[in-house]
N, C-alpha and C positions, 0 to 999 in steps of 0.2 A: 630263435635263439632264447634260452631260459635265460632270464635276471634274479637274481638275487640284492636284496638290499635289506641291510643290516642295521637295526637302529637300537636306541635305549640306554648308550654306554654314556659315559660322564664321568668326571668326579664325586668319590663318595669317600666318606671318613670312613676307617676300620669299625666293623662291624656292622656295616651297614646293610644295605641289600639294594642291588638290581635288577629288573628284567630286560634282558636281550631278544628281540624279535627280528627275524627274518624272515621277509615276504619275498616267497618265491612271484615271478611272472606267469609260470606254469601249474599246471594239478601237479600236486604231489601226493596223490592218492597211492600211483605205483611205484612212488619210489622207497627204492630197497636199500638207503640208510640217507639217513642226515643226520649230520654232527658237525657239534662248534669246536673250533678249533682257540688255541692262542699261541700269541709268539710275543714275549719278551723282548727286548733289547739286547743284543749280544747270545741268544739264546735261538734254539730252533723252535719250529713250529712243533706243538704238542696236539692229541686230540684230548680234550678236555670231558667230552659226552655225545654220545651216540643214539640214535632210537631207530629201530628197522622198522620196514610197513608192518610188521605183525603186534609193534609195541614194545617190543624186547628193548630195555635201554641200558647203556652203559656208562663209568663215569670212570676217571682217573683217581687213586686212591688220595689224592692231595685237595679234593672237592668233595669225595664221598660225605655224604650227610649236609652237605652245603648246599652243592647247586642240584637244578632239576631240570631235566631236558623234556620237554614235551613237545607234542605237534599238535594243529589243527588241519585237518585232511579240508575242512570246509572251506579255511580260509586262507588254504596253500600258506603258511604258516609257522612256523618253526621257532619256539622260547627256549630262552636259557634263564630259568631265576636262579640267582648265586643273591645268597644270605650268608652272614657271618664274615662280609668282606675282609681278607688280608691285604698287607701288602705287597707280600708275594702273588697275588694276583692280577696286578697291574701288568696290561698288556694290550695290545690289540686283539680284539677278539673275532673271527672268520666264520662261515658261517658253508658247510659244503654241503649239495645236495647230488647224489650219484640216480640219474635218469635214463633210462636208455640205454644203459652199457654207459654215459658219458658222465662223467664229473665236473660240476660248475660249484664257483668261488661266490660268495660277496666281497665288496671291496674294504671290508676288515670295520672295525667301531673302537675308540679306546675305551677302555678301562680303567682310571686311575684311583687309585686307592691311599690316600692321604692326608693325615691328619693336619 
């Protein structure tokens, strides 16, 4: 059974910066997308940023030039740095890795963003 575990979230004043890391239990060598997700209060879950095994990443235009998704293949591993902390981006934040055809969750981190 892969594990996921999500850590690095906290309160931070507006403008601040975080790094979000999720360590898979597995190689994430082959896997073919990881991406954090968040979800709001009273809101759905959005994907926030994306990275495929080839490196290709992707991000939501309401992060773009803010956060940065990267991985580490060595250390089954997966970052989210968000810089320029808003408000609007208080949430839980999730962390998904798709292996095998199957898709697995971490069990989410806050994000609080307030002055």
């Amino acid at each position: 059974q892969v594990q996921l575990v999500e850590s690095g979230g906290g309160l931070v004043q507006p403008g601040g910066s975080l790094r979000l890391s999720c360590a898979v239990s597995g190689s994430i060598s082959s896997a073919n997308f990881m991406g954090w997700y968040r979800q709001a209060p009273g809101k759905q879950r959005e994907l926030v940023a994306s990275v495929t095994s080839g490196g290709n990443t992707k991000s939501t235009d309401s992060v773009k030039g803010r956060f940065t998704i990267s991985r580490d293949n060595a250390k089954n591993t997966v970052y989210l740095q968000m810089n320029s902390l808003e408000p609007d981006d208080t949430a839980v934040y999730y962390c998904k890795v798709i292996l095998g055809g199957r898709q697995y969750w971490g069990q989410g981190t806050q994000v609080t963003v307030s002055s």
